[in-house]
Structure formats: structure tokens, C-alpha cells
C-alpha positions as CSV (number, residue, x, y, z in Angstrom):
1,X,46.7,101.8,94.0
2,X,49.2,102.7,91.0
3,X,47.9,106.7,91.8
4,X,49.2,106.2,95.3
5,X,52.4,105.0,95.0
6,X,53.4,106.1,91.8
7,X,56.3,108.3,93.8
8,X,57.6,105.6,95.3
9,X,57.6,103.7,92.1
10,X,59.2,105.9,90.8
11,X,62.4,105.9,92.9
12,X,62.4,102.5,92.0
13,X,63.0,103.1,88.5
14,X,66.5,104.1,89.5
15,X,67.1,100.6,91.2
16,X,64.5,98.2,89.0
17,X,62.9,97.7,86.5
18,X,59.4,97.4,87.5
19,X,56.3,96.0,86.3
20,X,52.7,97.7,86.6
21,X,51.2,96.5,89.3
22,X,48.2,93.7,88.8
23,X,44.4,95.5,88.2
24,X,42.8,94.2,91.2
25,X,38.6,93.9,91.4
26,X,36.7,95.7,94.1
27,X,37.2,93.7,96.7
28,X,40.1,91.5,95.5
29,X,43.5,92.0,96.6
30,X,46.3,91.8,94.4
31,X,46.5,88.7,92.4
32,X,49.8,86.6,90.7
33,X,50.8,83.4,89.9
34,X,54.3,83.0,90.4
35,X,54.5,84.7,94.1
36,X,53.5,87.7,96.2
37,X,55.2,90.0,99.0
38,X,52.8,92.0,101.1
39,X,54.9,94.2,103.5
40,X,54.7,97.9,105.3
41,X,56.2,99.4,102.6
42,X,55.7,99.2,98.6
43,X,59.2,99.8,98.0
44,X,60.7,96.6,100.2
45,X,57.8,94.1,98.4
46,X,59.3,95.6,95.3
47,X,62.7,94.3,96.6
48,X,61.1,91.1,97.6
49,X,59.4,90.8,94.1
50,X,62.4,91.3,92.5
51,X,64.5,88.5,94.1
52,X,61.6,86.1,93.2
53,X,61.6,87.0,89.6
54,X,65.5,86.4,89.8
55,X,65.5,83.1,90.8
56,X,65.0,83.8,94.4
57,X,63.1,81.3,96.6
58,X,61.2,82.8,99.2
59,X,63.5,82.5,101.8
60,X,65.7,84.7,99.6
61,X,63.1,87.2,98.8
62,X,62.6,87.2,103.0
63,X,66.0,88.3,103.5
64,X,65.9,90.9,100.9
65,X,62.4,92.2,101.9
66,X,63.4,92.4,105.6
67,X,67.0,94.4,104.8
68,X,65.0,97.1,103.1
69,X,62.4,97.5,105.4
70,X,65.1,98.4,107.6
71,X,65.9,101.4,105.6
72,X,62.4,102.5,104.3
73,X,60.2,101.7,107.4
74,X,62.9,102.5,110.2
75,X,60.3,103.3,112.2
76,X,60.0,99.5,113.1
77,X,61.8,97.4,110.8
78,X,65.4,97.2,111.8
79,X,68.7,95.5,112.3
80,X,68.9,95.8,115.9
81,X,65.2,94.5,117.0
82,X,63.6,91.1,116.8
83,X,62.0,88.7,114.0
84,X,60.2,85.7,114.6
85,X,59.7,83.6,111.4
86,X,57.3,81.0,110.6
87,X,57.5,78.9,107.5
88,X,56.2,75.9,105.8
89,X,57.9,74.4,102.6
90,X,56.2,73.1,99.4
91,X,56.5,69.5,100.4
92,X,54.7,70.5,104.0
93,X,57.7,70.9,106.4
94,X,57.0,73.9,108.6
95,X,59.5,75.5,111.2
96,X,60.6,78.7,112.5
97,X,63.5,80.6,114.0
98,X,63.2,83.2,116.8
99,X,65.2,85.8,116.4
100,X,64.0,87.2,119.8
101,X,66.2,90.1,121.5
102,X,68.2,88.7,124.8
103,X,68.4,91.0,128.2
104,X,72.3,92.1,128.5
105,X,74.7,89.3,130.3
106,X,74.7,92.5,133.0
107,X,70.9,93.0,133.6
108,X,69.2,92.0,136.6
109,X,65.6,91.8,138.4
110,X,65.5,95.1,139.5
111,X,67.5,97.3,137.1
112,X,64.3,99.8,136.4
113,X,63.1,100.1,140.2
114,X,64.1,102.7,142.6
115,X,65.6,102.3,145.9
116,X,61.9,101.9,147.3
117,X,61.5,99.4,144.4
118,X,59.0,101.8,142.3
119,X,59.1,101.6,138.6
120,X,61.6,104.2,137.2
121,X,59.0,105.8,134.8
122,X,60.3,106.0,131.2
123,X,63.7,103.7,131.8
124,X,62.9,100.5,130.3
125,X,61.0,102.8,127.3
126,X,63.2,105.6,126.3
127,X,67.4,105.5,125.9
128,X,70.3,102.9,126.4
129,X,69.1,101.2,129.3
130,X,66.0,100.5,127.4
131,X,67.9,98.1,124.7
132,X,68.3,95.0,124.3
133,X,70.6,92.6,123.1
134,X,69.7,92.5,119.0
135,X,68.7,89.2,117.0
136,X,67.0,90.1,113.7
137,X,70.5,90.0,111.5
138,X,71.3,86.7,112.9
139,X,68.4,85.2,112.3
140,X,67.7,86.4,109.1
141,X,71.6,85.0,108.1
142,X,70.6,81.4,109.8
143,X,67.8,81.7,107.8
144,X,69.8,81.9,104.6
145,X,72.3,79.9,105.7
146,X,69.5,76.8,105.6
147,X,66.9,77.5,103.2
148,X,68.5,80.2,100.7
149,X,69.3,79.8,97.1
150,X,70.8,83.2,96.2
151,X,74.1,84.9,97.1
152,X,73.9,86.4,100.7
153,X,75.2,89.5,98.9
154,X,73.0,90.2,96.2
155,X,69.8,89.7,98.7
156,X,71.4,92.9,101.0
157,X,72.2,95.0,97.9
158,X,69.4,96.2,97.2
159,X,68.8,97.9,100.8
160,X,72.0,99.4,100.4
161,X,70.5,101.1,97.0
162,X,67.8,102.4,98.6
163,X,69.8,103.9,101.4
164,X,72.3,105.3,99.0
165,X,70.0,106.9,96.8
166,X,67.6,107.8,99.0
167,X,63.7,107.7,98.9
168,X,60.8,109.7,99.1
169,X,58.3,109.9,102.5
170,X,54.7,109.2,102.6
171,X,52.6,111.7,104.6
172,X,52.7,109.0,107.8
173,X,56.0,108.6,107.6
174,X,57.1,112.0,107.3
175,X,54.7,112.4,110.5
176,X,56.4,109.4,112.6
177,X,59.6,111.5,112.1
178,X,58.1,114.7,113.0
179,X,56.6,113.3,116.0
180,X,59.2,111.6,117.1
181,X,61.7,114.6,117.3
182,X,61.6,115.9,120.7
183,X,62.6,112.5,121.8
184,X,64.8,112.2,119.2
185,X,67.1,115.0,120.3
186,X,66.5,114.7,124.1
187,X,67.9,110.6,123.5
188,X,71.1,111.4,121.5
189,X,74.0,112.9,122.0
190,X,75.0,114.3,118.9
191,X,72.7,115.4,116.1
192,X,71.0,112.9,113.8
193,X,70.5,113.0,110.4
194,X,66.5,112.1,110.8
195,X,65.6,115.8,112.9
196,X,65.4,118.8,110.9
197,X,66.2,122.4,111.3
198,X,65.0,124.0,108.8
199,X,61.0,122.7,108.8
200,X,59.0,119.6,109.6
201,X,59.5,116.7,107.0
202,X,56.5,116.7,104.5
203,X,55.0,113.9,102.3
204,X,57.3,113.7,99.0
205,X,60.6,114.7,100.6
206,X,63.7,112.1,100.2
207,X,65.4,111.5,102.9
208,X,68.9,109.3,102.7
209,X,70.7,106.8,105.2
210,X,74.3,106.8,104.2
211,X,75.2,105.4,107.5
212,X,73.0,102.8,107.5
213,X,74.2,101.7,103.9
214,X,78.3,101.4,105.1
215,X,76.3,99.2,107.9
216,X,74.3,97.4,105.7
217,X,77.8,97.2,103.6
218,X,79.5,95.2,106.5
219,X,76.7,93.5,106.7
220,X,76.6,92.3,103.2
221,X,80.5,91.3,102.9
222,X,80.3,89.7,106.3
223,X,77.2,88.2,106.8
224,X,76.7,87.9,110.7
225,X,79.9,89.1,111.4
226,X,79.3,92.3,109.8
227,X,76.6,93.4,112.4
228,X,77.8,91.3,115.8
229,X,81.4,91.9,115.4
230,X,83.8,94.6,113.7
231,X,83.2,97.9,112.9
232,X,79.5,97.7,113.8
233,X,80.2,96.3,117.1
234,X,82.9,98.3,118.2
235,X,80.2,101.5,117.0
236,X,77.6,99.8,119.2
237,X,79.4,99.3,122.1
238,X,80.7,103.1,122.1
239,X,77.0,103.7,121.8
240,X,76.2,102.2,124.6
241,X,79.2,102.9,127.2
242,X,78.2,106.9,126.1
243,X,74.4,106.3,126.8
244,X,74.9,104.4,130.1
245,X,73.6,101.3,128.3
246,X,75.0,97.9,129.7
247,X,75.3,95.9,126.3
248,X,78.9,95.0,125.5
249,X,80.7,93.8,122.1
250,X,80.9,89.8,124.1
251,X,76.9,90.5,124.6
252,X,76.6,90.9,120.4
253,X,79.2,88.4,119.5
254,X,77.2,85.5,121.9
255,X,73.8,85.9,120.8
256,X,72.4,83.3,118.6
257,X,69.0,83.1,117.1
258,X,67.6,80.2,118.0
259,X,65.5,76.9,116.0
260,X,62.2,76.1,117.4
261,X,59.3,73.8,116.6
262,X,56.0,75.8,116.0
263,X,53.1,75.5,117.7
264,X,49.8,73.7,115.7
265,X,46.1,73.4,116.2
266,X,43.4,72.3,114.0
267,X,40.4,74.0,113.6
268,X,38.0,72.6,111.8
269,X,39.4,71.0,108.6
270,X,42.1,73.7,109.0
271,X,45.5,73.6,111.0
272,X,46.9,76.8,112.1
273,X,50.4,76.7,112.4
274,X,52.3,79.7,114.8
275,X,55.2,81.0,116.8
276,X,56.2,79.0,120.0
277,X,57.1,81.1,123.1
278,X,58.9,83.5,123.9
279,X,56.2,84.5,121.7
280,X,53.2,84.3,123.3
281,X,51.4,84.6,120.2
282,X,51.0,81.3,118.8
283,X,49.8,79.5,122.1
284,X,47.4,82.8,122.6
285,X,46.0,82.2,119.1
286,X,45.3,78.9,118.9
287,X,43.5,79.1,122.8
288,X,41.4,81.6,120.9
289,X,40.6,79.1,118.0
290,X,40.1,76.4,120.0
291,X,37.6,78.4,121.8
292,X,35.9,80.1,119.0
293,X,35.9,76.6,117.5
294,X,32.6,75.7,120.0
295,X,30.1,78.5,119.1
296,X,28.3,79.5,116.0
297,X,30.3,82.5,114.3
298,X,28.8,81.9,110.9
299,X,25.3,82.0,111.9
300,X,26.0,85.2,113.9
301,X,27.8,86.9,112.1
302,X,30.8,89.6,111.4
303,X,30.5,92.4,114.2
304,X,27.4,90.8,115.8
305,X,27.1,91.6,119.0
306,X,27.1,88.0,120.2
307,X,29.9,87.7,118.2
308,X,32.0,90.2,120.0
309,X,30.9,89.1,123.4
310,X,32.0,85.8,123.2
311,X,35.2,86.1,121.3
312,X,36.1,89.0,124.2
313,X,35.0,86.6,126.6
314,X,37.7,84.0,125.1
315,X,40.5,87.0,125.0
316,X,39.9,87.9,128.6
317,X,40.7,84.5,129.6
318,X,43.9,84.3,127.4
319,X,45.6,86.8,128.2
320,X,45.3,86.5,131.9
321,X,47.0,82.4,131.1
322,X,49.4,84.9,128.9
323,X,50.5,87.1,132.1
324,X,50.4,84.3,134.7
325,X,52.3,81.1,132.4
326,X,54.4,82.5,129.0
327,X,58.0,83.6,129.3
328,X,61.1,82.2,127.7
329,X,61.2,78.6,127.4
330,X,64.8,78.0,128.3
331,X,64.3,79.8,131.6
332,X,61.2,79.0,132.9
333,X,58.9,75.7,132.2
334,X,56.2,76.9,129.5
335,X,52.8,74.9,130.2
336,X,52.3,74.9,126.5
337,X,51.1,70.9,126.6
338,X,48.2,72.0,129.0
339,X,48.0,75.7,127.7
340,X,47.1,74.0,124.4
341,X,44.6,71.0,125.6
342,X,41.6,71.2,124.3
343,X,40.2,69.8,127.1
344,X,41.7,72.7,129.2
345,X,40.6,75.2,127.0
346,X,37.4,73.6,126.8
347,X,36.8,73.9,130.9
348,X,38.1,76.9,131.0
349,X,36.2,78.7,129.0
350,X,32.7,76.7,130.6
351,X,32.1,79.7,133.0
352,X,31.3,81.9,129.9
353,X,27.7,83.2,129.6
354,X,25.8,83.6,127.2
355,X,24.5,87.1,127.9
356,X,26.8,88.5,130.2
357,X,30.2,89.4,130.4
358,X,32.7,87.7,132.7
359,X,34.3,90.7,135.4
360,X,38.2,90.4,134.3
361,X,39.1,90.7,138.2
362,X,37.5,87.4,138.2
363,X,39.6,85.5,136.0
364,X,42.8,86.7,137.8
365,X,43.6,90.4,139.9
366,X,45.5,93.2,137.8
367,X,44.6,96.6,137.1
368,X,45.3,99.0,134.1
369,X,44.3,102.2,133.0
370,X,45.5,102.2,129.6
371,X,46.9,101.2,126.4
372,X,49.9,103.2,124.8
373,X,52.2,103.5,121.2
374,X,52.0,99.9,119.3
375,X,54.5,99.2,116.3
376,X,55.7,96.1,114.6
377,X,56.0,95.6,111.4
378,X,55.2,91.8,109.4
379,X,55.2,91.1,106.3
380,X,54.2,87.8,104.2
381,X,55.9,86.2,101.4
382,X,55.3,83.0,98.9
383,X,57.1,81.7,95.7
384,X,55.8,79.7,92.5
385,X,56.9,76.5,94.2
386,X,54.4,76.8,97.1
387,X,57.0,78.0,100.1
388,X,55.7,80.4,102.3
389,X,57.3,82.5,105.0
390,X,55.9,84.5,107.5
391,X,57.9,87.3,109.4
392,X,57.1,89.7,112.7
393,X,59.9,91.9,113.3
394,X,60.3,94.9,115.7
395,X,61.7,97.7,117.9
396,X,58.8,97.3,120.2
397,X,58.2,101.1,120.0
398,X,58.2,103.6,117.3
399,X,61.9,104.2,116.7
400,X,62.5,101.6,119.3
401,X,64.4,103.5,122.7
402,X,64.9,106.5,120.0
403,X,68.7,105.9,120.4
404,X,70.7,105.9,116.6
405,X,74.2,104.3,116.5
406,X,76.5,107.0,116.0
407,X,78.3,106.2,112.8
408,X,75.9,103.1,112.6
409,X,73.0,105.2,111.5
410,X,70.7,102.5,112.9
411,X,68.1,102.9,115.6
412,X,68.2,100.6,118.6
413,X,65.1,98.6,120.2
414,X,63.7,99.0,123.7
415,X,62.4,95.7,124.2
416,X,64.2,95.3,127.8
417,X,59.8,96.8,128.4
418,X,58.5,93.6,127.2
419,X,59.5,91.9,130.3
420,X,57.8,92.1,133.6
421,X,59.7,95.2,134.8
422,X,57.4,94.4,138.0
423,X,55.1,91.6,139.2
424,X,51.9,93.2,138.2
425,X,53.1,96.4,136.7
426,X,51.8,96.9,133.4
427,X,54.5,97.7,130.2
428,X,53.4,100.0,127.6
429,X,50.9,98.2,125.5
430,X,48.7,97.7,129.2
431,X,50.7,93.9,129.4
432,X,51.3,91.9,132.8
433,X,53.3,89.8,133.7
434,X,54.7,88.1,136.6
435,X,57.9,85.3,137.6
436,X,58.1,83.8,134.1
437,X,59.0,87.0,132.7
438,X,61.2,88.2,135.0
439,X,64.5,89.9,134.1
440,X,67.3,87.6,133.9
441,X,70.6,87.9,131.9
442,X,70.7,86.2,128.4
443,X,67.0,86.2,128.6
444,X,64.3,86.6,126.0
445,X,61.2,88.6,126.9
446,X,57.8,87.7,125.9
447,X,56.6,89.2,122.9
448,X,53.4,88.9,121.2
449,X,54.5,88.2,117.7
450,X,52.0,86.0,115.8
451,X,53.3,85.3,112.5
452,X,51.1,82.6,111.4
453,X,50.1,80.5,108.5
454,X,47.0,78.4,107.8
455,X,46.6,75.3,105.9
456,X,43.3,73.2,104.8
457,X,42.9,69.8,104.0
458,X,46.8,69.6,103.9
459,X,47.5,72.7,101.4
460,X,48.9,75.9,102.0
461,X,45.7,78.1,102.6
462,X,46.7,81.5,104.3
463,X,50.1,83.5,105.4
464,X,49.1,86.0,108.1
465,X,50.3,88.0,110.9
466,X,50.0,92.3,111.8
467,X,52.0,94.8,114.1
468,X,50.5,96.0,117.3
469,X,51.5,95.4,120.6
470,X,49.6,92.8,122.7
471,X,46.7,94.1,119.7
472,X,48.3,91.8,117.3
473,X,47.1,88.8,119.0
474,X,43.3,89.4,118.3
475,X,43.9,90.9,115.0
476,X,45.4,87.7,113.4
477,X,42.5,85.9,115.1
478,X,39.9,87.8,113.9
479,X,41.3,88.0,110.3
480,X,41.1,84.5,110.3
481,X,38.0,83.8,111.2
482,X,37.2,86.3,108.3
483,X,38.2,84.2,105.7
484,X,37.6,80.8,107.5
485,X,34.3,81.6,108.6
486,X,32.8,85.0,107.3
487,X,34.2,83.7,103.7
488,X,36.0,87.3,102.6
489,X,38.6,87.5,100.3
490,X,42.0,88.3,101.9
491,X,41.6,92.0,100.9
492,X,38.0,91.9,102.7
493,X,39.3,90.4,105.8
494,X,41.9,92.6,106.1
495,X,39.7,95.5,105.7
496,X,37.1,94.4,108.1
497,X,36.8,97.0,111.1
498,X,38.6,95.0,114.2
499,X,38.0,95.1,117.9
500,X,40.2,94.2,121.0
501,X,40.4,92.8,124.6
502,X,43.3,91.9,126.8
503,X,42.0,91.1,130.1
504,X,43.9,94.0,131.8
505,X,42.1,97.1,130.7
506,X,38.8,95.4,131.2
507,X,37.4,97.2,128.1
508,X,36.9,96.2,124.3
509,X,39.2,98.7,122.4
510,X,36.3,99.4,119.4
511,X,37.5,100.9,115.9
512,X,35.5,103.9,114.7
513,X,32.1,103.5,113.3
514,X,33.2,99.8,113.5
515,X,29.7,99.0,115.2
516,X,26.2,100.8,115.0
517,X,24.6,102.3,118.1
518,X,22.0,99.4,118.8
519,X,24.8,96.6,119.0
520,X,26.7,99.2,121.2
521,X,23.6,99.7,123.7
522,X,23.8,95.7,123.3
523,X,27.3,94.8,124.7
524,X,27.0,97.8,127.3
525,X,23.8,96.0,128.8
526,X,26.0,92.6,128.9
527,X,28.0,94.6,131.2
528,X,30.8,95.5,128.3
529,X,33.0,98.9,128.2
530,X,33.2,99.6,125.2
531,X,36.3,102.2,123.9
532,X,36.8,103.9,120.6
533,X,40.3,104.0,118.8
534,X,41.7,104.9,115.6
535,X,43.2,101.6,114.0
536,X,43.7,98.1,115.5
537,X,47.1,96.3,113.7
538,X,48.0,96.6,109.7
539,X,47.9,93.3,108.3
540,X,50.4,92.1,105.3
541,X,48.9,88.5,104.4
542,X,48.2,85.9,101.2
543,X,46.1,84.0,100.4
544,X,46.2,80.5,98.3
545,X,43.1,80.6,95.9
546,X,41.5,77.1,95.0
547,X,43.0,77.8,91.2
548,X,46.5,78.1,92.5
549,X,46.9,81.9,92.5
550,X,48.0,84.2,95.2
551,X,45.8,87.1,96.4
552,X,48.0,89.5,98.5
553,X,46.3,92.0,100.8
554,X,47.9,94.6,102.7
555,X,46.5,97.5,105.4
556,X,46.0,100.1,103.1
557,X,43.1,102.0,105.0
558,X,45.5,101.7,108.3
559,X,48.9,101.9,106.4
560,X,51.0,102.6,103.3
561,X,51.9,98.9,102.9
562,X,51.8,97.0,99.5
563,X,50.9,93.5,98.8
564,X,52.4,93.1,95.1
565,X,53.9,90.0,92.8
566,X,53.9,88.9,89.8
């Protein structure tokens, strides 16, 4: 691990003063006493490390992890997206904050249909239009507000460091940029620092966000205020009224994150404690764990074939309750009592067989033909005194709607997709919805954020949660059931090949050369599709060893994250 991010390391010579990272066993993730950060990125848990060995609670190292995400992973972490945050405190007290995006106080039903009331293709993806109203920087200051112990200001310095001294890209990251710069120049109107002239970016070239920093500045002296109104605001809403965007400085200034009580099952003599709606995440996840809860996945096995039948079977049915009854709770009446009865659960998943899959048009009509771009970005954190945070946060696509705040040097979401553009009409990660996520002003649309954590027999246990679309979903559920069941370490069970079902493609999305052949041939003559793809989620999680320690594990084979403490 020290061989591949020595580079980055070394940047962070300039800003800390680092210690080596912890020699980790073969299939061990990184261990520590005191506290751990596993994030996208090795130079924000560095940031995050660094608060905790200050004094920093891990509220505190949070704040400071999210901030420089924002500069070093801009590809989804951000101050103008979303974060959902789950936590539970040393003495057992667990909440969460949703920091979800709002539609503009101007939006309306039909604002990406044509006059024949066709989806617009590309409007609620790519430019202004696409945006909605920011709520990351608010939450992340409520946040503070309530559980932090350091100065506001010396949690957002560090980001600024990084963004005034610049860093140095990883192969994938120089390739997000190159990728992304078609869009990139076709989206803005002026010319932004991220495209190049000259040559494509390459691994080992710094790149700087001097922009971002005065942002990040305001930010810091400010707190909320330094992103919702001022200088930032008054940059934003320029943006917007040159982009044809609708969102207006009063939209900013009005949003507030919002408290909420998490969602809880138990399973087994574990509870799994996750992200109320407008996440549909949590409710999803523990439908899935109460369903896997009633069959044998022990006996069968990681990757068996009966395995994967039946946990698809309990996805398909899901994420057809996920289209049909999850929106945003203060416009429409979530069914989460019945969505998370066991009893309901329990009949509806009785028409499952044994040895043959369940057609999706069955469980409920819809039709998609496929799944596109997925990027999040979560990370996990803990402190010596047993807190632990969990934190989802996104632009919904790579570089969001590719818009960047002139003068801002930020990039803007396009989350406006994540609602139900259309009754039926699938957004970009294959999603449908209907009524209860319809477009409304001042609404939040449904995400699939699953930040997560797990506790057994009353003790902090696990802090999960991935990128990845509608994907991220089954990838928390299946990295549980790892550990839970399969008994992996964290690192194992975040290495473990993944698969995926939604309902709506009715196929299982299959990771390479995650299966042999003969289990292949197996689900195929159960009447299974099964699909290859490169990488399913990139998991940042800890977990709480029986002697106290943390074992951080981060994505490593499907990302350049870091899980590192001390």
C-alpha cells in the first residue's frame, strides 16, 4: 500500500506530518487503536486522521474528511451535491442528518418533457437545468454545530491547503478528467481550469483549485453563510441565470438540511441501523436482511448459485416496493411501517422458488434496457471513544451536470435525474419511479444512499456504505452478509467479487470472473440473465474487532481509496 501512494504521501509532507501507514496481514485491512478513516481518496483520510490525532472527535474528523474530498475527488465529492450521514455515539445514541439536494422553488412536473410530453434526452443529466438546489455544506455545518469539538475553521483548513498547493493525480483520476472533457467544454461557457490544451492529464501531474480554495475560504470564515449566501451565492446565481438554470440566491439561502430518525432492523443478534427516506437505501437494505434473514446463506455459501438466486430473487422484489412507494417523506406518505414489517416482508417474498427465478414483469410492469455512469463517493470514520459516523455524499454523476461555478471553481450536481422525470421512465442508473417521486418545488428526490452501520449484541460492530447508483443498495447488503455470515475480515468482504439486480433490467449485473462457468450454466437454467461488468460499488468501511481495534478496509482493487488511522 505505502508503494502506491507514496506520491500522494508525499504532497502531504508539505501540509502534515505523517506517520507510516500500519503493516497490514494478507487479508487484514488496516488496523489502529485510537480511530480509522477509510475514504476515496488517501489524501482526505489523511486529513481526517489528522484531526483525530488533534483532539478531533469524529464528527470533527467528518467535516474535515468531507471538505477535502471536495478538492481531491471532485469527481463526486463536493460542496454543491448531497450527504446523508448516519451516526451512533459511544454511549449508543444513533441519528442522522440528510443533507439531500431540494428541486428549485421554480421547478415543476414537467420541466424535462416536450410539448408532446417526451423526455427531453440529456436535460435532467447534462447543464443548469440539470442542478439542484445544494445541501452537503449545510449539513455538514449542522453537523458541527451539534456534535463537534474543534474550531469550524481549523476542520476546513486543511482543504484549502490542498487546493492551494495543489496535488498530484492518480491514473483514474487523471482519466475521469480526460474523459469528461468533451462535456466539459460543450457545458461551460468560459474555459475551465480542469481541460487541457496542451495534452491529456497523465498519472503524477498536479493539478490546483485556487478557486475552489477562496470558496472553501468563505466557507471557513462563514460557516454556512459562506456557501448559501455572499460571494458564493451571488457567483452561483450568475451561474445559473447564464446557463438557463432556474436556482436563485432565495433558493440557496432557504435550504436547510434536515434531522431524521434512522431506520433499524435486527438481524439475527445484529441491528442494522440506516438512512430513512428520501433515501431509499435504508428501508431497501433492511427488506433485503429481513429477507435473507429466512434462508441458509452460511451453509450455501459465498457466490453459490443458490445463493445468488435467492438474494436476486429478494432484490427484484425491493426495488419494484422502491419505484412504486419511496419519495420524500415531507411530500408524500412513505409506507416505511409496512415497508419494514416483517410480516410483510415475510409474505412477500413467499412466492419465491426455490429453483426458479421470479419474471420481474410479474412483480410489477416496467421495462429497461440498461444501466449507465454510477458515482458517489462514502467514506467511514470512528474515534478512540467508540463514535462512529457514516457519510454518502454525491453529484449523482461523474462531475455532476459538468457545469463549474465561474469564479467558484466548484462543480454543480445534477440530481434534478433522481426524480421520476416520467411515470415509468427510467433515470440514468436504469431507476423507476412513479407519483412519490414526482417533481415538486422544494422537493427532495429519492436517492439510494445507504450509509449504514452495524451493531451486535449492543456494541458498535461495522461502519459501511459504497458509491454506485441504485448498485449501492446490494453492495452494502452483500458486504454485510460477508462479514456477518461468510465470517471475512472487513478487507475480505470488501474484496469479495459482487453481483447486482434491480428489478428493472431483469438481469443480474455479474463482476468479471466473479463466478465459474458451471454456476453460470446454473442460474441460466433457473431462467437467470446473467451480465458481465467491470466493478460493482467501492466500499470505505471499519470494522470493530472483539479486542477493541479498528480494521479499515477500503476498495482498492475498484478504487484509489485509503482506509488509514492510527
Amino acid at each position: 500500500m505505502i508503494k502506491k501512494y507514496i506520491y500522494f504521501l508525499a504532497t502531504l509532507v508539505l501540509i502534515f506530518s505523517c506517520q507510516p501507514l500500519p503493516k497490514k496481514s494478507e487479508n487484514r485491512g488496516t488496523l489502529a487503536k485510537n480511530g480509522m478513516v477509510s475514504s476515496a481518496h488517501p489524501l482526505a483520510s489523511q486529513v481526517g486522521v489528522e484531526i483525530l490525532k488533534r483532539g478531533g472527535n469524529a464528527a470533527d474528523a467528518t467535516v474535515a474528511t468531507f471538505f477535502a474530498l471536495a478538492v481531491v475527488y471532485p469527481v463526486a465529492g463536493n460542496i454543491a451535491g448531497s450527504a446523508f450521514v448516519v451516526y451512533r455515539l459511544k454511549n449508543g445514541e444513533i441519528g442522522s442528518i440528510d443533507g439531500r439536494e431540494k428541486a428549485p422553488s421554480k421547478a415543476h412536473r414537467d420541466m424535462f418533457l416536450d410539448k408532446d410530453g417526451n423526455v427531453i434526452k440529456d436535460l435532467s443529466l447534462i447543464g443548469h437545468l440539470a442542478v439542484g438546489v445544494p445541501g452537503s455544506v449545510d449539513a455538514m455545518y449542522q453537523m458541527h454545530q451539534k456534535l463537534g469539538k474543534m474550531a469550524w475553521k481549523d476542520l476546513i483548513q486543511p482543504a484549502i491547503d490542498l487546493a492551494n498547493n495543489g496535488f498530484l493525480l492518480t491514473k483514474r483520476e487523471a482519466e475521469y478528467l480526460n474523459r469528461s472533457k468533451e462535456q466539459f467544454l460543450k457545458t461551460n461557457r468560459y474555459k475551465i481550469h480542469v481541460v487541457r490544451d496542451d495534452r491529456p492529464w497523465q498519472e503524477g501531474d498536479k493539478i490546483y483549485y485556487k478557486d475552489l480554495a477562496k470558496t472553501l475560504e468563505r466557507i471557513r470564515d462563514k460557516g454556512r453563510d459562506g456557501f448559501y449566501k455572499g460571494e458564493t451565492a451571488e457567483l452561483f446565481a450568475k451561474e445559473m441565470e447564464k446557463g438557463g438554470g432556474i436556482i436563485t440566491k432565495q433558493d440557496l439561502e432557504n435550504y436547510k438540511a434536515v434531522w431524521r430518525t434512522p431506520v433499524t432492523t435486527q438481524y439475527k443478534n445484529c441491528k442494522i441501523i440506516s438512512m430513512p427516506p428520501p433515501s431509499s437505501g435504508g428501508i431497501a437494505l433492511l427488506q433485503l436482511m429481513q429477507g435473507a434473514e429466512n434462508y441458509p446463506i452460511k451453509k450455501w455459501g459465498l457466490l453459490n448459485s443458490q445463493t445468488i438466486h435467492i438474494m436476486t430473487e429478494l432484490e427484484r422484489r425491493v426495488y419494484a416496493d422502491r419505484a412504486t412507494h419511496l419519495g420524500d417523506p415531507d411530500f408524500y406518505k412513505v409506507p416505511q411501517e409496512m415497508l419494514l414489517n416483517p410480516e410483510y416482508n415475510k409474505k412477500r417474498n413467499a412466492s419465491i422458488k426455490p429453483t426458479q427465478k421470479t419474471p420481474s414483469a410479474e412483480i410489477k410492469e416496467g421495462n429497461v434496457s440498461s444501466i449507465e455512469s454510477v458515482e458517489t463517493t462514502h467514506f467511514s470514520v470512528t474515534d478512540k471513544e467508540g463514535n462512529a459516523f457514516s457519510i454518502t455524499t454525491t453529484l449523482n454523476s461523474y462531475f455532476g451536470s459538468k457545469v463549474m461555478v465561474e469564479g467558484g471553481g466548484f462543480f454543480l450536481n445534477n440530481e434534478m435525474d433522481d426524480f421520476s422525470v416520467k411515470a415509468g421512465v427510467p433515470n440514468q442508473f436504469g431507476a423507476i419511479g412513479g407519483e412519490a417521486n414526482a417533481i415538486a418545488p422544494n422537493k427532495r428526490m429519492l436517492s439510494s444512499m445507504t450509509p449504514s452501520i452495524v451493531e451486535k449484541n449492543g456494541k458498535l460492530l461495522m461502519v459501511v456504505g459504497s458509491p454506485g447508483g441504485t448498485t449501492i443498495i446490494t453492495t452494502v447488503f452483500q458486504v454485510i452478509l460477508n462479514v456477518l455470515e461468510h465470517g471475512m475480515t472487513m478487507q475480505e468482504a470488501v474484496n469479495a467479487k459482487r453481483f447486482h439486480h434491480q428489478w428493472q433490467p431483469d438481469v443480474i449485473l455479474m463482476e468479471k470472473e466473479a463466478i465459474p462457468d458451471s454456476t453460470k450454466s446454473r442460474l441460466q437454467s433457473m431462467g437467470h440473465i446473467i451480465q458481465d461488468i467491470g466493478g460493482l460499488g467501492k466500499v470505505d468501511a471499519i470494522l470493530r474487532l472483539p479486542n477493541g481495534m479498528y480494521e479499515g478496509a477500503s476498495d482498492l482493487n475498484r478504487s484509489d481509496g485509503a482506509a488509514i488511522g492510527y
